[in-house]
C-alpha positions as CSV (number, residue, x, y, z in Angstrom):
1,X,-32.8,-14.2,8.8
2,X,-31.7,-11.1,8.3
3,X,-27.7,-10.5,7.2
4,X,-27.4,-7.2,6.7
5,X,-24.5,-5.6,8.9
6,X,-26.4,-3.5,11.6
7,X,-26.1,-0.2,12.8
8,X,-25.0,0.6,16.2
9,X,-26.7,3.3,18.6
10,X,-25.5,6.4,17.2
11,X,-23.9,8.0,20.9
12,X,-21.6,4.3,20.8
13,X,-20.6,5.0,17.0
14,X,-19.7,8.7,18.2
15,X,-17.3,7.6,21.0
16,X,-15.7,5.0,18.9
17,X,-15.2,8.1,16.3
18,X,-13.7,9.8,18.8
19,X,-11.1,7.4,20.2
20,X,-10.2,6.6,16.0
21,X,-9.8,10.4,15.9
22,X,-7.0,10.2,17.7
23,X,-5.4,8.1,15.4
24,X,-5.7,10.9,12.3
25,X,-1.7,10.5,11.2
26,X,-2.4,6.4,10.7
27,X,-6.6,6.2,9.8
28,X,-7.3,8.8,7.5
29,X,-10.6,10.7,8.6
30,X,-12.7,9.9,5.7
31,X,-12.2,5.9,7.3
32,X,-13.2,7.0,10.7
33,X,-16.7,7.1,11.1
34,X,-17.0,3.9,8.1
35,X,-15.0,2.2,11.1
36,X,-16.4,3.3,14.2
37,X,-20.0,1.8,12.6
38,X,-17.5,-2.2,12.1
39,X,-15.7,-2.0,15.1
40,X,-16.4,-2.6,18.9
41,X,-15.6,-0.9,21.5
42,X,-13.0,-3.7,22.5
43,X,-11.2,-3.1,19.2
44,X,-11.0,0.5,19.2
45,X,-9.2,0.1,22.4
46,X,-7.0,-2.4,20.9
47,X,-5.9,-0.1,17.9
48,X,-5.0,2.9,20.6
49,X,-2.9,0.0,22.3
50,X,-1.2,-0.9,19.6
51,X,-0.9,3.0,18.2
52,X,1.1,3.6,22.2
53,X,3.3,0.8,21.7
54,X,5.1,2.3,18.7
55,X,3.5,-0.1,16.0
56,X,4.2,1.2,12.6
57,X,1.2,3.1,11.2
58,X,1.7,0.8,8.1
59,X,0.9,-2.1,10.0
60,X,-1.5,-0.1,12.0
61,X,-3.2,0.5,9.2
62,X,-3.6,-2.9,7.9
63,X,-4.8,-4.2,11.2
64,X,-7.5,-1.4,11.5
65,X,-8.4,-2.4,7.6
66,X,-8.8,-6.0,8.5
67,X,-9.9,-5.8,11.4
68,X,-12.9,-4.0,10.0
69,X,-13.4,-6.8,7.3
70,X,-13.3,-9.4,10.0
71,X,-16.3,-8.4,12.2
72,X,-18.3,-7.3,9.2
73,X,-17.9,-10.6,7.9
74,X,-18.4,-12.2,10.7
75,X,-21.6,-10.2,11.7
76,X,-22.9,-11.1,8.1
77,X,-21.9,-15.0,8.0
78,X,-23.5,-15.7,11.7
79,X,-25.4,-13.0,13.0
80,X,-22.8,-11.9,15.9
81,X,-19.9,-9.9,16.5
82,X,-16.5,-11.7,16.5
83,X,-16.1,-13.6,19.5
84,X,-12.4,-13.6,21.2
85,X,-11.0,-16.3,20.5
86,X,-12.4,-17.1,17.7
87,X,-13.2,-21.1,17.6
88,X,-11.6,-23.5,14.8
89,X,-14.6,-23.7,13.0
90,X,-15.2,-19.7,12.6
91,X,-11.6,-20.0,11.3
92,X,-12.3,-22.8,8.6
93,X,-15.3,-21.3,8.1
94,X,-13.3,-17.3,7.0
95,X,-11.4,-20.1,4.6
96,X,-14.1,-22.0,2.9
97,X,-15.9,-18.7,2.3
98,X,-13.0,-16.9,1.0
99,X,-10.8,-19.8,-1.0
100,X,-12.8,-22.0,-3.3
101,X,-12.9,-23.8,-6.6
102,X,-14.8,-22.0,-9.3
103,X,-15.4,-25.5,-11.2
104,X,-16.8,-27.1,-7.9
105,X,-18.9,-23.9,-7.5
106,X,-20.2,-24.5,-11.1
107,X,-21.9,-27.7,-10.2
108,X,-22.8,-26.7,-6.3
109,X,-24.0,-23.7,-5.4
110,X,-23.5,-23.3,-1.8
111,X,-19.8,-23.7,-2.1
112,X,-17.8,-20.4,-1.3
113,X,-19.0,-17.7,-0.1
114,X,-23.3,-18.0,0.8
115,X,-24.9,-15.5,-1.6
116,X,-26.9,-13.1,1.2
117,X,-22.8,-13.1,3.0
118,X,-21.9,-11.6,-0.3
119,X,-24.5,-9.3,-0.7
120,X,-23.9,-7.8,3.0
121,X,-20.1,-7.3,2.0
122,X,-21.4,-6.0,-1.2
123,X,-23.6,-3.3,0.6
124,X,-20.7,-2.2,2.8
125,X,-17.9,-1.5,0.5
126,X,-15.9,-4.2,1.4
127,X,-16.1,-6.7,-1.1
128,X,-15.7,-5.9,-5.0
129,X,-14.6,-9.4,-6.1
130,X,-17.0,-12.2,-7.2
131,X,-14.6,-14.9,-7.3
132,X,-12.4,-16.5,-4.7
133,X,-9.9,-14.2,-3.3
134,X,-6.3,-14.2,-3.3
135,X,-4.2,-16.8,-1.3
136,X,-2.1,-13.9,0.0
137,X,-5.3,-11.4,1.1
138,X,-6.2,-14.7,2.7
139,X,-3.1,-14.9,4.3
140,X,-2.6,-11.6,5.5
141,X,-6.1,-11.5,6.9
142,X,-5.8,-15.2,8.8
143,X,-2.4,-13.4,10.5
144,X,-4.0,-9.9,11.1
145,X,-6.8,-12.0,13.5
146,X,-4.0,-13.8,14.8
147,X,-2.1,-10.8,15.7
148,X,-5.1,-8.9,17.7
149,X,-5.6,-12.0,19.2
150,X,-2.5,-12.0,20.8
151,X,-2.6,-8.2,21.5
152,X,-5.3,-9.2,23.5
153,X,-4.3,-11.4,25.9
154,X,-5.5,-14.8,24.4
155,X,-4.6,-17.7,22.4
156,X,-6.0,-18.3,19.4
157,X,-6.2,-21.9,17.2
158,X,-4.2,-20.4,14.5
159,X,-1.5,-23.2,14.3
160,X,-4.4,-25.9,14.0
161,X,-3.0,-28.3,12.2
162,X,-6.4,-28.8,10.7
163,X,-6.5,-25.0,9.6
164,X,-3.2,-25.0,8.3
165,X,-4.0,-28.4,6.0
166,X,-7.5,-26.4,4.6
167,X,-5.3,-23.4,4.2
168,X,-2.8,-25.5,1.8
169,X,-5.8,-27.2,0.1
170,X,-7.7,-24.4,-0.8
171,X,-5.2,-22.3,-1.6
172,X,-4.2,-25.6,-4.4
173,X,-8.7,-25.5,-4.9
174,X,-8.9,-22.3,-5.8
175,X,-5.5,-21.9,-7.8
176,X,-5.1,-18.1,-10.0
177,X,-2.6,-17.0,-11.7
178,X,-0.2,-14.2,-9.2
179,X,-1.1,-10.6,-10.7
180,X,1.3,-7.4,-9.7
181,X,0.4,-4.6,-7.8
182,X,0.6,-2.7,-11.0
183,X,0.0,-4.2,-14.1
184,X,2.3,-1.9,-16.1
185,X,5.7,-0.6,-14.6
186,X,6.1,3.4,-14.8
187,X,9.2,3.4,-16.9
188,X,11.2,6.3,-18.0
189,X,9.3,6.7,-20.7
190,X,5.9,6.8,-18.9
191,X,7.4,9.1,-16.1
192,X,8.4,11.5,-18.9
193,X,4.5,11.7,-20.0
194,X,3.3,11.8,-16.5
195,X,5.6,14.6,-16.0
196,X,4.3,16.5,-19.4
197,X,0.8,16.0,-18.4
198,X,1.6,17.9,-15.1
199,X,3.7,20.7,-17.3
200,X,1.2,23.6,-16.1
201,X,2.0,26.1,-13.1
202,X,-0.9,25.7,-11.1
203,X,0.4,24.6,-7.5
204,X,-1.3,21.1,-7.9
205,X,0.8,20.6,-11.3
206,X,3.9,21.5,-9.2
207,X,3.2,19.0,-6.6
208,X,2.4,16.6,-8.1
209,X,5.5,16.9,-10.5
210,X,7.7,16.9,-7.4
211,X,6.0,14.1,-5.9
212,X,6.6,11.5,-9.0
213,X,9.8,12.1,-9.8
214,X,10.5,12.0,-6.2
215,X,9.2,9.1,-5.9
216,X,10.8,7.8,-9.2
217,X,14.3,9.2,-8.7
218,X,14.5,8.0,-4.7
219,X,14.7,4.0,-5.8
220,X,11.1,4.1,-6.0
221,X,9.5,4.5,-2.9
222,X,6.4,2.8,-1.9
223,X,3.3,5.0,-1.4
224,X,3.2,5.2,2.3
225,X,6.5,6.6,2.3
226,X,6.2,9.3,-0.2
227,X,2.5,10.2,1.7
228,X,4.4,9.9,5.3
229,X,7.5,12.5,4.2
230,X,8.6,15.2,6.2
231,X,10.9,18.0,5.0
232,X,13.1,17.0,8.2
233,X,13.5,13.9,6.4
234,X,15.3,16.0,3.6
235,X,19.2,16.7,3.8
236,X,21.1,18.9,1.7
237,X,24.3,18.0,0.7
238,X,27.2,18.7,-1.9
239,X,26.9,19.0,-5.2
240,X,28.2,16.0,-7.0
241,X,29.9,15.3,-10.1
242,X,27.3,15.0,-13.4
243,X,30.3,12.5,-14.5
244,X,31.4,10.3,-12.5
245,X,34.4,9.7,-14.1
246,X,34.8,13.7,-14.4
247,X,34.8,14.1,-10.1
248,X,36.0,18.1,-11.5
249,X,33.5,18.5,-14.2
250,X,29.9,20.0,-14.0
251,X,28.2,19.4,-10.6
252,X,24.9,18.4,-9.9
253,X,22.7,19.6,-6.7
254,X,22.2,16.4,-4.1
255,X,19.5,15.9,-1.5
256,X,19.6,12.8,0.6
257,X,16.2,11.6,2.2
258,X,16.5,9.9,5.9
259,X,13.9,6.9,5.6
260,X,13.4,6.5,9.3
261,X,10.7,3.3,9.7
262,X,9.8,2.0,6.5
263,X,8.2,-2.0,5.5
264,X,11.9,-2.8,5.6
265,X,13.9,-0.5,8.1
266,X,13.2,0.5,12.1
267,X,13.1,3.9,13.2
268,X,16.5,3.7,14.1
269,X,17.6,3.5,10.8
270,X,20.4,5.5,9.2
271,X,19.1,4.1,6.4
272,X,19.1,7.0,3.1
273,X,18.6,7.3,-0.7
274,X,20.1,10.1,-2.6
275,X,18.0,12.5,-4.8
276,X,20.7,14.2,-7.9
277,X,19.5,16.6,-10.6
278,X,16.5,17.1,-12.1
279,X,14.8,15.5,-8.9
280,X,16.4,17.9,-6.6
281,X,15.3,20.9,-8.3
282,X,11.2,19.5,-8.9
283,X,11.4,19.1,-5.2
284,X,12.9,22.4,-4.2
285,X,11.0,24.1,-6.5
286,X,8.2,22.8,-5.0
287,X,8.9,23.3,-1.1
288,X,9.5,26.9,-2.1
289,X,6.2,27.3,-4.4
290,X,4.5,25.5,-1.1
291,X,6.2,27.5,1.6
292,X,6.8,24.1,3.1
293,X,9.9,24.5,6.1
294,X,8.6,21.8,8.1
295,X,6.2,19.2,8.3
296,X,4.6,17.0,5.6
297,X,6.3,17.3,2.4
298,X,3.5,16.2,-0.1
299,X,0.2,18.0,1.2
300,X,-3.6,18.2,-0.3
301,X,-4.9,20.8,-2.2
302,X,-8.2,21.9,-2.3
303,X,-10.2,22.5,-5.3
304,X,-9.6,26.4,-5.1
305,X,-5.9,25.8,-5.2
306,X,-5.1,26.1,-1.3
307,X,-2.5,24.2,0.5
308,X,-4.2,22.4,3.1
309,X,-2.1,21.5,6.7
310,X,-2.4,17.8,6.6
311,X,-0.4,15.2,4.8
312,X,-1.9,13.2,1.9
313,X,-2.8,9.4,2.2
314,X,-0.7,6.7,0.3
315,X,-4.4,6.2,-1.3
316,X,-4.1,10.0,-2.6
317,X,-0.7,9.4,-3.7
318,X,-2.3,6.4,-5.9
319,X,-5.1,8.4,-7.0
320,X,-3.0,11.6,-8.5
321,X,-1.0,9.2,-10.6
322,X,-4.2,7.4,-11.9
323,X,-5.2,10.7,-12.8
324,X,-2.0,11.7,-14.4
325,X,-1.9,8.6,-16.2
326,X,-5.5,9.3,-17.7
327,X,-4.4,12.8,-18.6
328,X,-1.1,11.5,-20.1
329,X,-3.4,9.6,-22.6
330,X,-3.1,6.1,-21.1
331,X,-5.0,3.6,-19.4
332,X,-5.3,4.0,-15.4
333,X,-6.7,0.6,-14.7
334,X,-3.2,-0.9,-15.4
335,X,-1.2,1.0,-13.6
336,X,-1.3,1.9,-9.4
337,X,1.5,3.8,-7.1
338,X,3.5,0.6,-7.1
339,X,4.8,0.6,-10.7
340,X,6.7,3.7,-9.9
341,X,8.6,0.9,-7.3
342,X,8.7,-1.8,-9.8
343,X,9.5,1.0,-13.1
344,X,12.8,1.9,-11.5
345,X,14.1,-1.4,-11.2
346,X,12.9,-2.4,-15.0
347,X,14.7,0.8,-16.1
348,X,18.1,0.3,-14.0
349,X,17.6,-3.1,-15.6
350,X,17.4,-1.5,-19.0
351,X,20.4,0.6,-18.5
352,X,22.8,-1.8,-16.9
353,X,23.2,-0.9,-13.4
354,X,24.2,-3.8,-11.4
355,X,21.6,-5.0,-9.0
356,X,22.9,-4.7,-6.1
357,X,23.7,-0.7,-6.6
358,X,20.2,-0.7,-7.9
359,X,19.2,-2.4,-4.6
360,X,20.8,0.0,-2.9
361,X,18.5,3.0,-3.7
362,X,15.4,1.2,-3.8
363,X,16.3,-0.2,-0.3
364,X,14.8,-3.8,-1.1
365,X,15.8,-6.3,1.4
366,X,14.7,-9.3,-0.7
367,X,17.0,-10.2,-3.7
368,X,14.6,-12.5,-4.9
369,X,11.8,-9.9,-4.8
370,X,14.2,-7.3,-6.7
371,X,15.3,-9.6,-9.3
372,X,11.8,-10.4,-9.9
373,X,11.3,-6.8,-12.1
374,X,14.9,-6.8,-12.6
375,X,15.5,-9.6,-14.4
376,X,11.8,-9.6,-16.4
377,X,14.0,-6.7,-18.0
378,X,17.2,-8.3,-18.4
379,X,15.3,-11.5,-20.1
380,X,13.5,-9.5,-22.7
381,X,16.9,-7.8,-23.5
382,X,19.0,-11.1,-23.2
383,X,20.0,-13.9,-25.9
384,X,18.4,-16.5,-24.2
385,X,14.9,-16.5,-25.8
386,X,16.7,-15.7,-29.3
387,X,18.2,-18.9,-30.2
388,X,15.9,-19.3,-33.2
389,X,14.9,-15.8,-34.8
């Protein structure tokens, strides 16, 4: 039998193209025909349903992402699309082929994931790993179905009790130890490199300098956010003291950014993070260089040097610091985006700030999840771990 993912008549592709076209500001263009060849026509109509009912294009996003994964998969493990609802045994099925036990698969080789499966994910760009994947991609995916499920009308078997109990065991099977989202925090110290190594004058050197320590300075803001930005987001304010204990000393220019819907605020927010000094003036410097006066803040740039109209992708924003870190002489595999979010807590760590205060610019709802970079720093710095030196 033959698993590879099939190819649907090109006029159906074409319409589905269309329709994902009209989500541009959530899928980002060079996704939208990989889509339209995964998806039905039922999903496509689900994603514009969800896109009119004011779903954040985060979660959007992810649901379009999965949702892709889901029918590819299922097209390769059984030879049809994804059937609405799915049964229980599709859903323990997506579990046994995804969370496994690398010993067990040692000894017996159809455990996992089949081999021709893989190779039909492999094909389609949408499986890089060869080992079991993570509990939490798992996770995500499992709630993703659940979601669109529901979205549609139907109820799903999604609180089985016997999915939930081969959730928990393979999860325990196929146990591997938690990595970060960034292996490496960006630190002070490496946002002063990535800033040298984007020293030049060239507009993309501007940007991209603007867009770091932006990103840096504003508590660290998550990808998606610092792709999403709009210069109506942007507030000027006074000028603050450099010293805070000097209030009529030197003053420093302040910009304070609206957040509007983030992964941790609604639209409604009032929510804001402060931008002082140096951060202010890379990010002026650059709306003036750009022309920008409204619209997306952080914009592509083509490889003659023009400022293009639409927005960059939080996977841009990723890939210009990869690049910076490469040209700053360091190693781009172990750090992403995300170390700029878990660098400023490690370095507010490093300096003393209280938490909370520290909490307050990088807008993190979860103490535990702050703490987690916060006190890695604290611990390295502490006298705990030097009782015998």
């Amino acid at each position: 039998m033959d698993l590879r993912l099939p190819k649907p008549a090109s006029d159906a592709k074409l319409r589905r193209a269309e329709v994902l076209d009209a989500l541009d500001s959530v899928l980002p263009f060079d996704r939208r025909d990989f889509l339209a060849e995964l998806l039905t026509d039922d999903d496509v109509a689900t994603l514009r349903h969800l896109a009119k009912e004011g779903i954040g294009d985060n979660s959007l996003r992810a649901l379009a992402s999965d949702l892709g994964y889901l029918e590819a998969w299922c097209q390769a493990s059984t030879g049809e699309p994804l059937p609405w609802p799915a049964p229980e045994a599709l859903l323990l099925k997506f579990v046994a082929h995804h969370l496994w036990d690398r010993a067990r698969r040692e000894t017996d080789p159809a455990h996992g994931m089949p081999g021709d499966v893989t190779v039909a994910l492999k094909e389609a760009g949408l499986l890089r790993a060869d080992g079991p994947h993570a509990p939490s991609t798992v996770r995500r995916r499992l709630s993703s179905w659940s979601t669109l499920t529901k979205w549609r009308g139907l109820k799903g078997n999604f609180n089985a009790p016997g999915l939930q109990s081969a959730v928990k065991l393979a999860v325990r099977a196929s146990a591997r130890p938690r990595g970060r989202k960034s292996k490496k925090a960006v630190t002070a110290d490496i946002l002063s490199a990535l800033l040298t190594a984007c020293a030049g004058n060239r507009l993309v050197d501007v940007r991209d300098r603007a867009l770091l320590i932006t990103a840096f300075a504003s508590g660290g803001r998550r990808r998606s956010e610092i792709a999403s930005l709009r210069f109506e987001q942007i507030v000027e304010e006074e000028p603050v003291p450099a010293d805070p204990k000097a209030p009529d000393g030197d003053k420093l220019p302040c910009l304070s950014i609206r957040l509007g819907r983030t992964k941790t605020t609604q639209a409604d927010s009032d929510a804001f993070v402060l931008l002082v000094g140096r951060p202010v003036l890379a990010l002026k410097g650059w709306l003036e260089r750009a022309g920008i006066s409204e619209g997306a803040v952080f914009r592509g740039i083509d490889r003659w040097g023009n400022l293009e109209k639409r927005a960059l992708t939080p996977q841009a924003v990723n890939l210009i610091l990869k690049r910076r870190i490469a040209e700053a002489g360091l190693d781009p595999q172990a750090f992403s985006a995300h170390g700029l979010r878990s660098g400023y807590l490690t370095e507010t760590a490093r300096r003393g700030i209280p938490l909370p205060e520290a909490m307050q610019q990088s807008q993190h709802r979860s103490v535990q999840q702050a703490s987690t970079y916060y006190n890695d720093a604290e611990r390295t710095l502490g006298r705990a771990a030097r009782l015998i030196v």
